[in-house]
N, C-alpha and C positions, 0 to 999 in steps of 0.2 A: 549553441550551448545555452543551456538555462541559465536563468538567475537563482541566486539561493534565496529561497524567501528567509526572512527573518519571524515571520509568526507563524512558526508550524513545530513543532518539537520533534526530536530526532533522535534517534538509537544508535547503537555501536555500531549495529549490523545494518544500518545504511536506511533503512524505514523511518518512514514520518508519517505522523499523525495531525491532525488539526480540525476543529471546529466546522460546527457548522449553522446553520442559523437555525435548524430545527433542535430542540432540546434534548439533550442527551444521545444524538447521535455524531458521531466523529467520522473521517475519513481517513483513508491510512494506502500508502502508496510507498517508490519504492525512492530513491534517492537521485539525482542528476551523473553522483557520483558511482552508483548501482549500475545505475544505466551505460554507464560511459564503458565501465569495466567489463559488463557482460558483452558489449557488442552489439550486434541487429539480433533484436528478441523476437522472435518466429512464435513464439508459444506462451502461455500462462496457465497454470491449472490457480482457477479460486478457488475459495474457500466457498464452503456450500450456504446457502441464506438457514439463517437458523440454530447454523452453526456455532458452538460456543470455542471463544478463542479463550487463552491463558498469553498473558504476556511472557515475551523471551521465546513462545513454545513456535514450530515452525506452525505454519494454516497456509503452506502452499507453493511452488516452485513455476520459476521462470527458465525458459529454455530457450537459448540462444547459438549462436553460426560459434562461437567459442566454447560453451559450458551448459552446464544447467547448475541453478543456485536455488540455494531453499530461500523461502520468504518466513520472516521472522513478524510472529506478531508485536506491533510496538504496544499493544494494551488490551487488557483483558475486555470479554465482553460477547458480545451476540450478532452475528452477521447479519445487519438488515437489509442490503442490498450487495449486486454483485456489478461492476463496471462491465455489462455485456458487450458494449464495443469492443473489449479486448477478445474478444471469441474472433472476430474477422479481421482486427485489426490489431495487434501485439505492440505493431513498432509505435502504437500512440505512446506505450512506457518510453520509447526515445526519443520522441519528438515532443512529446510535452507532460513529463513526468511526473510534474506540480498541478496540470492541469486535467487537460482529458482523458490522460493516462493513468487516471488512480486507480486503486485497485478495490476495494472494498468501503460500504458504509459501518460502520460498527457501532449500536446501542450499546454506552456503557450504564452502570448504574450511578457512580458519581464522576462526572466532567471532571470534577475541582483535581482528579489524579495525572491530567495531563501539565497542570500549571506544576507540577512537582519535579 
């Protein structure tokens, strides 16, 4: 079982967002709590690089041995990278959801909306 980090911001719908040490990009994943409830996660569709997100709006679905769940953007913004290890590897969302397991990079244009 994970730890709940304390400095990452988090959604109703179980996503977290957080920092990174390049400027104005964020990373955004799925929750410990996500994880636990969907089960062993076999699948992920990401969001495409380039792609513009809207917070709240979905940008994507995880499929698991129980369900399939929409992934909810926690912030608005621009996909600049994609977590490709999830293409061969799913279950890193369960084994390390905070970590290797993230899902997307996202350029927003002001940071200062995640301290909010």
């Amino acid at each position: 079982m994970s730890l709940i980090p304390n400095n990452l911001r988090y959604t109703k719908e179980h996503e977290w967002v957080s920092t990174t040490d390049r400027a104005g990009i964020v990373k955004i994943g799925i929750t410990d709590f996500a994880q636990s409830a969907l089960g062993d996660i076999v699948y992920i569709q990401t969001p495409k690089i380039g792609e513009a997100l809207i917070a709240d709006q979905i940008c994507g679905e995880v499929e698991s041995t129980k369900s399939v769940s929409e992934i909810y953007a926690p912030i608005s913004g621009v996909i600049a990278s994609v977590n490709e290890a999830l293409n061969q590897n799913p279950e890193l969302m369960n084994s390390d959801c905070y970590g290797l397991g993230w899902i997307a990079e996202v350029e927003v244009a002001d940071i200062s909306v995640i301290e909010k």
